[in-house]
VOKOL-212520 format. One record per residue: x negated, y negated, z negated of N, C-alpha, C in turn. Coordinates in steps of 0.2 Angstrom, whole numbers, plus 2048, in hexadecimal, padded with zeros to 3 digits. Layout:
N
XYZXYZXYZ
...
This chain:
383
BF07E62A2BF27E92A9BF07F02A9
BF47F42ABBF17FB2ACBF27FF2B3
BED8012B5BED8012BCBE880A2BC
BEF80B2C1BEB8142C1BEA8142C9
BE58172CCBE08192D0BE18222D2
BE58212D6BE48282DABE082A2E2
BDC82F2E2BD982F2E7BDB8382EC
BDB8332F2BE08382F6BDE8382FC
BE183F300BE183E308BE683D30C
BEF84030ABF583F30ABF6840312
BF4845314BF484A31CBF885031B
BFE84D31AC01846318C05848312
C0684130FC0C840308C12845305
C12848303C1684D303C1B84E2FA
C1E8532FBC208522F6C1D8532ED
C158582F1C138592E9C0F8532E6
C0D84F2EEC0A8472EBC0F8452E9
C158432EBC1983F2E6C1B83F2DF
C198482DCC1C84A2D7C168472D4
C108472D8C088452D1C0B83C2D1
C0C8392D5C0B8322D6C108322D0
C178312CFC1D8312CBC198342C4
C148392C2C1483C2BEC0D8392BB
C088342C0C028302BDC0682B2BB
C0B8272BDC0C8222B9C108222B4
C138272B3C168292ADC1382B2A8
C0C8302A9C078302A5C0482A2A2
C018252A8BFE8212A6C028172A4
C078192A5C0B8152A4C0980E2AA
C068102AEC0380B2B2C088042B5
C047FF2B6C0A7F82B8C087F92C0
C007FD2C3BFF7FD2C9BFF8042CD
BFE8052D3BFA80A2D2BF780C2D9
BF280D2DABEC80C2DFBEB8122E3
BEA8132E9BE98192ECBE38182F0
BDD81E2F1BD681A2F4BD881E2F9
BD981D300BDB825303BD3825308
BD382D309BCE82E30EBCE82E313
BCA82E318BC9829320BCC82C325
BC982D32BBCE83132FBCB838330
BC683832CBC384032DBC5842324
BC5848326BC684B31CBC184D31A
BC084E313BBC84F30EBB9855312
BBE85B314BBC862317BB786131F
BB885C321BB485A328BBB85A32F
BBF85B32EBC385B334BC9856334
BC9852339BCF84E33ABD384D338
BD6849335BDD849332BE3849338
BE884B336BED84D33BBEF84633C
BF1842334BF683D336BEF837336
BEF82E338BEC829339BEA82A331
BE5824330BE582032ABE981D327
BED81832DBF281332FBF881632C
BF981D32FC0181F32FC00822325
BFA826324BF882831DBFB823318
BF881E319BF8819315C00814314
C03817319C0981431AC0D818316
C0C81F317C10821311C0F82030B
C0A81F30AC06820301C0C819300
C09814303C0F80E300C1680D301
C18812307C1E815307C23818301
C1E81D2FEC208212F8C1E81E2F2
C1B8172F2C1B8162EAC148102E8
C108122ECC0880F2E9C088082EB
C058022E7C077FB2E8C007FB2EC
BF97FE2EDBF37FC2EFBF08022F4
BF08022F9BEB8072FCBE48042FE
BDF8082FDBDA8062FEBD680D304
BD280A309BCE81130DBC7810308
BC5817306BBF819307BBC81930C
BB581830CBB0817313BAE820316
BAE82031DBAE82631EBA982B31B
BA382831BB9C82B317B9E82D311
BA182C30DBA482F307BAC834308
BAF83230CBB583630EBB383D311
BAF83D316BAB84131ABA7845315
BA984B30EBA084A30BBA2850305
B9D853304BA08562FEBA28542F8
BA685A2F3BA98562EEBA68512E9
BA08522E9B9C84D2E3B9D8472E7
B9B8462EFB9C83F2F1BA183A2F3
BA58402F5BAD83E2F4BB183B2ED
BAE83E2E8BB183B2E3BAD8362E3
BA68352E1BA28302E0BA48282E5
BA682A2EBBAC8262EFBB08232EC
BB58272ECBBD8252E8BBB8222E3
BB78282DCBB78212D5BB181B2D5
BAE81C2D9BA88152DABAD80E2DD
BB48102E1BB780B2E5BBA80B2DC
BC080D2DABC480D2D5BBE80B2D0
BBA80C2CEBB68072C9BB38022CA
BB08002D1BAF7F92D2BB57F42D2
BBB7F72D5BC07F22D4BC17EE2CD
BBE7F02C8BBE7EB2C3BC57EC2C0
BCB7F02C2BD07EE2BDBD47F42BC
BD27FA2BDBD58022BEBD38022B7
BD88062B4BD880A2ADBD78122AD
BDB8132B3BDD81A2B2BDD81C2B9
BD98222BABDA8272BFBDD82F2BF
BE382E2C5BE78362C4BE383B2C6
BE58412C6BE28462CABE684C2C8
BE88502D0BEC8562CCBE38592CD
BE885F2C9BE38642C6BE786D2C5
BE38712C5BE78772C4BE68772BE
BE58742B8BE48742B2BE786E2B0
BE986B2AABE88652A7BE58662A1
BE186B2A0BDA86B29ABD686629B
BD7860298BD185C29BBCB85C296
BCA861291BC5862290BC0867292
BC386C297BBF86F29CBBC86D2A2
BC08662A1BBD8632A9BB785E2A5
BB885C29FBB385629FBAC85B29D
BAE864299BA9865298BA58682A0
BA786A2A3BA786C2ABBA18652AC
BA58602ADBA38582B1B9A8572AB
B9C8592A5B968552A2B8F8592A3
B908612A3B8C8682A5B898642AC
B8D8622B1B898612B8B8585A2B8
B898572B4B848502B2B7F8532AE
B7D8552ABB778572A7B7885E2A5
B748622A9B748692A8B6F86C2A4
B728712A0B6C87529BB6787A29F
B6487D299B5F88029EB638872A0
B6888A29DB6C88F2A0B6F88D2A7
B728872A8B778882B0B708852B5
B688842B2B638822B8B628892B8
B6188D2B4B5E8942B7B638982BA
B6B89A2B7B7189B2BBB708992C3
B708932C3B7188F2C9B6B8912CF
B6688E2CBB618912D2B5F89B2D0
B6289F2CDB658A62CFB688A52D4
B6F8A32D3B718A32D9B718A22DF
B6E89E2E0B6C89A2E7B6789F2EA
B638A22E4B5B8A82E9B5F8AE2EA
B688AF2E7B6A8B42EAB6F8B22EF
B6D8AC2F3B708AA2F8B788A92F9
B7A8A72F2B818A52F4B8089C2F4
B8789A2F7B888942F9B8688F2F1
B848872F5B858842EEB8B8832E6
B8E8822EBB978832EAB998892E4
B968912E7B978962E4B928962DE
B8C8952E0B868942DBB888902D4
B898892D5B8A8872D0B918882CD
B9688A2CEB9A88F2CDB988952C6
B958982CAB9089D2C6B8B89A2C1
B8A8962C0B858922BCB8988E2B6
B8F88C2B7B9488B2B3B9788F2AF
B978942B3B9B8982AFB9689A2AA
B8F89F2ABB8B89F2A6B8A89B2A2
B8A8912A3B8A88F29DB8E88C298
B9588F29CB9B88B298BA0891297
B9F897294BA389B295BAC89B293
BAB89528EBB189428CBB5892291
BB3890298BB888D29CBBB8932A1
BC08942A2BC48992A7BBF8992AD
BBD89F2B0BB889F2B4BBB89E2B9
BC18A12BBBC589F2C1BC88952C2
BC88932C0BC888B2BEBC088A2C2
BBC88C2C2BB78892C3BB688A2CB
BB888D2CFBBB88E2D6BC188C2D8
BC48892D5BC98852D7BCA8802DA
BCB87D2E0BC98762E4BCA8722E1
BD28702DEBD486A2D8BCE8692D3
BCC86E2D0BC986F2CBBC186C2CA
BC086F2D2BB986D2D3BB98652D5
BBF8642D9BBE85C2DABC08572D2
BC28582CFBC58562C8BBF8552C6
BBB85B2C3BB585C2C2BAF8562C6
BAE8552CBBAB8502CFBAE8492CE
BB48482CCBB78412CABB483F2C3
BB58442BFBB28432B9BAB8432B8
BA78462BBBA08442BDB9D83D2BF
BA283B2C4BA18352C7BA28302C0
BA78312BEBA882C2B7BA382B2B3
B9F8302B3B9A8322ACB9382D2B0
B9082F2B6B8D82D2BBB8D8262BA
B928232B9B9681B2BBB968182B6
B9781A2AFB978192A8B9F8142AB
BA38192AEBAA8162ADBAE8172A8
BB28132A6BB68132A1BBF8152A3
BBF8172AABC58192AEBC781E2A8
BCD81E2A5BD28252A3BD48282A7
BD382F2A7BD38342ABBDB8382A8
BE08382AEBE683B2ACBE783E2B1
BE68462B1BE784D2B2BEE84E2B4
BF184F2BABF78532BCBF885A2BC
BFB85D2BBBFA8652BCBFE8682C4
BF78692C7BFB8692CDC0086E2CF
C0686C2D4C088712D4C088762DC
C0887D2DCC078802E1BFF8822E3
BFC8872EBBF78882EABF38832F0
BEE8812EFBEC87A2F2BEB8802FA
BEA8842FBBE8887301BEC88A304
BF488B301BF988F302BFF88B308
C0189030BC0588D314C0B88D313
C0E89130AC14890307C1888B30A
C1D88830CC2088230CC24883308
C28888300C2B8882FCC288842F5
C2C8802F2C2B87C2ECC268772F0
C218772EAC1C86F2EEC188712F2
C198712FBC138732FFC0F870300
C0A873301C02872303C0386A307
BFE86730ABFC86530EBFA868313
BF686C314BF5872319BFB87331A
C01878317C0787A318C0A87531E
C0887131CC0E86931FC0A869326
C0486B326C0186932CC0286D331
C0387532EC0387A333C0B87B335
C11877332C16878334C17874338
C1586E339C1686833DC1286A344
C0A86D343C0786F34BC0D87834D
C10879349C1487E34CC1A87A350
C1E87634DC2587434EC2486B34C
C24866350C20860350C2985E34E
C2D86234DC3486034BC36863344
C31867341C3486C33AC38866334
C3A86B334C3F86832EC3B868326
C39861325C3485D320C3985C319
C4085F319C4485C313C4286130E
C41860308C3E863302C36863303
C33861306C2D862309C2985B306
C2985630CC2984F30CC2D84B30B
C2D846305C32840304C3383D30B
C3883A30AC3D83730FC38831312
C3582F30FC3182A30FC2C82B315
C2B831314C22833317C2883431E
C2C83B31DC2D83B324C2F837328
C31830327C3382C32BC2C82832F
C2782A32AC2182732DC1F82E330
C20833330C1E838335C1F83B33C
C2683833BC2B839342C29834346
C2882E345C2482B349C1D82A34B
C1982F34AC1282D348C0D83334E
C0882E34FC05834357BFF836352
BFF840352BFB84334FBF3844353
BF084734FBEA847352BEB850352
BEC852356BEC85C359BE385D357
BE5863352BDE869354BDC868359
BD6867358BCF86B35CBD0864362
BD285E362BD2858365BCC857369
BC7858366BC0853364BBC85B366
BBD861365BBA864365BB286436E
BB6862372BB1864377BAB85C377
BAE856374BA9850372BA585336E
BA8857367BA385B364B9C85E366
B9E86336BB9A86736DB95864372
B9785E377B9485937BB8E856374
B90854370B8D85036BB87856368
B8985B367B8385E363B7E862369
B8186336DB7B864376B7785F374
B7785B373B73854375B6F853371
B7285536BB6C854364B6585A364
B60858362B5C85A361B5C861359
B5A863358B57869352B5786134B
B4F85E34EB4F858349B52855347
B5985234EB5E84C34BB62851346
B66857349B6985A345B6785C33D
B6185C33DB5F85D337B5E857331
B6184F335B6284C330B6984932D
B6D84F32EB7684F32DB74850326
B77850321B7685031CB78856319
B7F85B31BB8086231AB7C86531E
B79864322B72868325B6D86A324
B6986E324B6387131FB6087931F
B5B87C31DB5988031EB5A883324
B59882329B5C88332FB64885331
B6488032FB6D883331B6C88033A
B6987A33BB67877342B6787D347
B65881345B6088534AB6888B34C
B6C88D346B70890347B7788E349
B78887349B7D88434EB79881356
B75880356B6E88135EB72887362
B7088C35CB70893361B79894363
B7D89335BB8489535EB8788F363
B8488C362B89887366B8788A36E
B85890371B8688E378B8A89437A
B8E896374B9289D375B9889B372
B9B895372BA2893370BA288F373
BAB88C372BAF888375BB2885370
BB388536DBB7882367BB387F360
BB387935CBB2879354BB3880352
BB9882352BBB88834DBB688E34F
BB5890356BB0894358BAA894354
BA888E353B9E88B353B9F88C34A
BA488C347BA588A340BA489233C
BA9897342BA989D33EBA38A0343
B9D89E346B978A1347B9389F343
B91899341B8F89733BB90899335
B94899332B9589932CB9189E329
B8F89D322B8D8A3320B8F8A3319
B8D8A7314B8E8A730CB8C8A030A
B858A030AB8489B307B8689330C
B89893313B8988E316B9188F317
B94890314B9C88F313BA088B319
BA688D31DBAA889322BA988031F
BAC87F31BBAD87631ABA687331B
BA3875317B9C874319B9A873321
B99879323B9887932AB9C87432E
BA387332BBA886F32FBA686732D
BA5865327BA2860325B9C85C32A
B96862329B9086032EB9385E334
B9486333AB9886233FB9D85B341
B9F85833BBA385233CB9E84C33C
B9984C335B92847333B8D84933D
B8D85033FB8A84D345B8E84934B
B9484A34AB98845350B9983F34F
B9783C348B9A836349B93833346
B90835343B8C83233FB8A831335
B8782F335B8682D32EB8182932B
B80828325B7D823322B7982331B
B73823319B71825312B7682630D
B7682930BB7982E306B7882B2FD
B748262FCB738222F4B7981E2F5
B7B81C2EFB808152EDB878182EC
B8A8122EAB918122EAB9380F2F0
B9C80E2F3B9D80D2F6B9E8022F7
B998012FDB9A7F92FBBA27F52FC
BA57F82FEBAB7F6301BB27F92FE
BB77F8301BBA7FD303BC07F8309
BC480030DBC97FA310BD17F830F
BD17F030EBD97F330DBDD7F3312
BE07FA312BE57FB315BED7F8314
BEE7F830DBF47F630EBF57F2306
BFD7F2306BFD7EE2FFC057ED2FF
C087ED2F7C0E7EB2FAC117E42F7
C147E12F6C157DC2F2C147DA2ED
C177E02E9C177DD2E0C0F7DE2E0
C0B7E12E4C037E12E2BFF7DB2E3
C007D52E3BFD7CF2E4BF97CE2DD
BFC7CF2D9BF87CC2D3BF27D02D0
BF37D82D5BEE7DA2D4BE87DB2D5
BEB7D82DEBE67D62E2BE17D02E1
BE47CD2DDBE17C52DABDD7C82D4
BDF7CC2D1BDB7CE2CABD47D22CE
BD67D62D3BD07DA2D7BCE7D22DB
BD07D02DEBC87CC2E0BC57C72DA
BC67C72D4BC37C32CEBBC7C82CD
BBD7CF2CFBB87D12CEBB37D32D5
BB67D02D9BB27D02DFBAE7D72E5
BB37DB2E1BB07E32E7BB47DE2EF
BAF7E02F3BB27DE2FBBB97E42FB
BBD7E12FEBC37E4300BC37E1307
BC47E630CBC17E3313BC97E5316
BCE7E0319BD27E031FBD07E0327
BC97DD328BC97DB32FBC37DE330
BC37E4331BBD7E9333BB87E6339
BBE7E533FBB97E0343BB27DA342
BB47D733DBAE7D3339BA97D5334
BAA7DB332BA47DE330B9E7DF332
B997E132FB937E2333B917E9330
B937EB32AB907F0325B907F7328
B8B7FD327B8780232BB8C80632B
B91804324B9480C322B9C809327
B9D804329BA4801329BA2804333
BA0801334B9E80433CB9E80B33D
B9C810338B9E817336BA3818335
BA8815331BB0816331BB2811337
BB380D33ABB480C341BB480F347
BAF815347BAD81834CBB181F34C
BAF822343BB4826343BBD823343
BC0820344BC781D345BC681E34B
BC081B34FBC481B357BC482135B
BC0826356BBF82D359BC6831358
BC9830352BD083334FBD4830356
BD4827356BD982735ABD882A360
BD282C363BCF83036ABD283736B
BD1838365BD3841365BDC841365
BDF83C363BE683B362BEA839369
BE583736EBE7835376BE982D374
BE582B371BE7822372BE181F371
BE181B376BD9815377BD9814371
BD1816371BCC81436ABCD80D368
BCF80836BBCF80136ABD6800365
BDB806364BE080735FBDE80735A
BD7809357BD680834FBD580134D
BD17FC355BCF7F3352BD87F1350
BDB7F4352BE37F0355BE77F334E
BE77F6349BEA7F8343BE97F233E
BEF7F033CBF07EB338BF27EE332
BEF7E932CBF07E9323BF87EA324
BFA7F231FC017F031EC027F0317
C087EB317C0B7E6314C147E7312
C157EC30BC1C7ED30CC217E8304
């Protein structure tokens, strides 16, 4: 049985996902194929426009037989933990062979030598590395720059590349896991940051056309599939959450806020001081930010202080299922022989990190204008 493993956030599903979904199993020749999606908050720290629920509805809308939620503590996180998330769920499942991923590259010998450099680094990218940092650029930028010194055969502009960098943390996570997942490279297409809506638009693209025009015309855009789950579906608007935000971090101390985990060398003391001069997330994000503390980052912290968080060791013990569609039964049987928790009934949990993805659900539906008791009330779908 061959079963490929894509890990996504699909806010929301669009045309260039379809074209990687159609093009992973074609690659990989797959009988299954599994989507881990992330929670309701993104990897970047800000809300997802569309549910979990409605996310997930598309994925098996457009094709996937299994969705599975990642726990928010890893959704919510930078990329090393983000993927560490995705492939720690896709490897404990016991029955994955293959994981997709686009990429602005399909050199996978750039990505695996990239991925092996940060699992075990020479003595050139540790002095590279902490160079950079004493000249105060970001982490992100630093090892960048440490890379590039130690791996010059790799295209330097690749190693700034978001696909790239996240591909590269997949493959690390593999190395990390002594996973034996194959890795099968999509070439992605368009520019992951671009508001383009021509050929395959962004994600962002899709989101700033919908908060303009909650009616824009989605054809070439989105499969027929997603919009039907989109025309119906209640968004979560910008800057929703923002003034709970700003309530939540008044309240905090310098020390609580110093135990966020993107928080550090005093960043506490400089979201303290701006926060009493803004009105907005967006205000407090670009008062902070600096070289070395980059918007996402700052945006990331800001979400870990509103909802909370959780040690930062281990894999993910869980994951949830969201959905599934028929002909995946047998797969589901193959995945509990190996016995990873797949959890339906949130309610009866008791786990630190699943209370943390509950809370963050009933903040999303908050910020959406629908009683927080809407995230207990979402049911397993089943197509």
């Amino acid at each position: 049985m061959k079963v490929c493993g894509i890990i996504a956030e699909y806010d929301p599903f669009h045309e260039g996902h379809l074209h990687q979904l159609r093009r992973a199993r074609e690659l990989t020749q797959a009988d299954y194929m599994v989507c881990v999606l992330g929670s309701a908050f993104s990897q970047r720290g800000d809300a997802m426009m569309f549910s979990t629920q409605d996310r997930a509805r598309m994925a098996l809308a457009n094709g996937f037989d299994l969705v599975l939620g990642m726990p928010y503590s890893f959704s919510c996180a930078q990329a090393n933990r983000f993927a560490v998330g995705g492939v720690g769920i896709l490897h404990q499942l016991g029955v994955v062979t293959h994981q997709s991923f686009g990429c602005e590259t399909t050199d996978l010998k750039a990505l695996s030598d990239t991925a092996r450099m940060l699992h075990a680094p020479d003595a050139v990218f540790k002095h590279a590395l902490k160079q950079a940092l004493e000249d105060g650029h970001s982490f992100a930028k630093a090892q960048g720059l440490a890379m590039a010194a130690s791996l010059p055969q790799v295209d330097e502009a690749l190693l700034s590349a978001p696909n790239f960098i996240l591909g590269v943390s997949y493959l690390r996570a593999h190395l990390e896991l002594g996973s034996t997942i194959t890795p099968a490279v999509v070439l992605r297409q368009g520019d992951y940051h671009s508001r383009d809506t021509g050929g395959f638009a962004s994600a962002s693209a899709v989101r700033a056309m919908l908060q303009k025009n909650p009616e824009a015309d989605l054809n070439g855009i989105c499969p027929q599939k997603s919009q039907q789950v989109i025309r119906q579906a209640v968004i979560h608007p910008p800057g929703a959450l923002d003034k709970a935000l700003l309530a939540r971090l008044r309240d905090m101390s310098p020390e609580t806020l110093r135990q966020v985990p993107e928080i550090s060398e005093g960043l506490e003391d400089r979201i303290k001081k701006a926060l009493r001069e803004v009105t907005s997330r967006a205000d407090l994000i670009n008062q902070v930010k600096t070289r070395r503390y980059p918007a996402a980052r700052i945006s990331r912290a800001l979400t870990q202080a509103l909802i909370g968080t959780q040690p930062r060791e281990g894999l993910p013990s869980y994951a949830r299922l969201l959905g599934f569609s028929n002909r995946a039964k047998p797969l589901l049987a193959a995945i509990t022989q190996h016995g990873f928790p797949l959890v339906d009934r949130p309610a009866q949990e008791r786990r630190v990190d699943m209370r943390l993805d509950m809370k963050a659900e009933e903040l999303w539906y908050l910020g959406s204008g629908q009683p927080m008791k809407t995230a207990w009330q979402q049911e397993m779908i089943r197509l």
